[in-house]
C-alpha positions as CSV (number, residue, x, y, z in Angstrom):
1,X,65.5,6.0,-43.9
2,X,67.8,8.1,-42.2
3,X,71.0,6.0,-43.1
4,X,70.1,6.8,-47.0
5,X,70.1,10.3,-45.8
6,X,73.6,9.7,-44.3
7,X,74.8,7.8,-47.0
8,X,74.3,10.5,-49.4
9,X,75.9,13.0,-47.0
10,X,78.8,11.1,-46.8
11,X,79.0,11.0,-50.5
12,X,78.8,15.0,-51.0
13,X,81.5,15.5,-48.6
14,X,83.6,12.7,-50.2
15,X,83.3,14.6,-53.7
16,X,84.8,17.7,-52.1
């Protein structure tokens, strides 16, 4: 599923 994908792209850039 692409918006898992997202959601864990979000997440990275969130911990930066």
């Amino acid at each position: 599923d692409s918006f898992d994908r997202a959601k864990k792209w979000v997440e990275e850039l969130r911990q930066q």
